[in-house]
C-alpha positions in Angstrom: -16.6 2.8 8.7 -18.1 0.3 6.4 -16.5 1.5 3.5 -12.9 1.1 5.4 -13.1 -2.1 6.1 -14.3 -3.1 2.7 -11.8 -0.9 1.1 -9.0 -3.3 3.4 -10.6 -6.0 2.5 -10.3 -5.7 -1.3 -6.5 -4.4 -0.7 -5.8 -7.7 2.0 -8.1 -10.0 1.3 -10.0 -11.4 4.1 -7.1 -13.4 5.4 -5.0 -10.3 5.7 -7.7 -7.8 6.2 -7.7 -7.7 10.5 -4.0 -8.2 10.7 -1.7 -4.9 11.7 -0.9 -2.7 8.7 2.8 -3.2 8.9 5.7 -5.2 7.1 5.2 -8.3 9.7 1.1 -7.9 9.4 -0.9 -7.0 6.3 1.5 -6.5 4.5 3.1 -9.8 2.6 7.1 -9.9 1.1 5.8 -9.1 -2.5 4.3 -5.5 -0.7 7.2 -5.0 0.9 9.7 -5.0 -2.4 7.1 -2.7 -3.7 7.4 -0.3 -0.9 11.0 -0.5 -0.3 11.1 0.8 -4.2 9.6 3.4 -3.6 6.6 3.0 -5.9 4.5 4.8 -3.0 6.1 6.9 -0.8 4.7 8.8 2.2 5.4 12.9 1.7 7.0 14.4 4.6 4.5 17.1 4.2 0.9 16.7 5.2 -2.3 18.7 3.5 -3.8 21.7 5.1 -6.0 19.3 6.9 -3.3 17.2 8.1 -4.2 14.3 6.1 -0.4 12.4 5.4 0.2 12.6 1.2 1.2 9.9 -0.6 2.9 9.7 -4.0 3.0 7.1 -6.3 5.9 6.9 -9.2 5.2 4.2 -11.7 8.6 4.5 -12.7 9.4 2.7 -10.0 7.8 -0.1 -10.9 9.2 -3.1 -11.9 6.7 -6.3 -13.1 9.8 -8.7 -13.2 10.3 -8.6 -8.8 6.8 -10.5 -8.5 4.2 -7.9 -7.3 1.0 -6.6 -9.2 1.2 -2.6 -10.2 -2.8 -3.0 -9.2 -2.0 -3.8 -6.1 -0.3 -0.2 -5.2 -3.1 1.8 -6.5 -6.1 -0.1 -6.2 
């Protein structure tokens, strides 16, 4: 549980960090370009465990819109 919330907090910063994990939350606009890119995607699949898979395609990326590449894989 620890580890979670510390995780969030490096991803959110404390500001951030206790807020919803959605577009209108967490997440801020320069997340949101990212993610409506595509750089990670969700897989409609899920692991034998049931765990939801997510993919990452750098090729997506694209430094120029304003968001950090470390901030979709840290």
């Amino acid at each position: 549980m620890i580890s979670y919330w510390e995780a969030r907090a490096d991803l959110f910063g404390n500001d951030r960090m206790l807020l919803p994990m959605d577009k209108s939350g967490a997440l801020k606009e320069e997340d949101n370009v990212a993610l409506e890119r595509g750089v990670v995607q969700i897989l409609p699949q899920r692991d034998t465990d049931g765990h939801a898979l997510v993919f990452y395609d750098p090729s997506r990326h694209d430094p120029k819109l304003g968001y950090s590449n470390q901030s979709m894989v840290s």
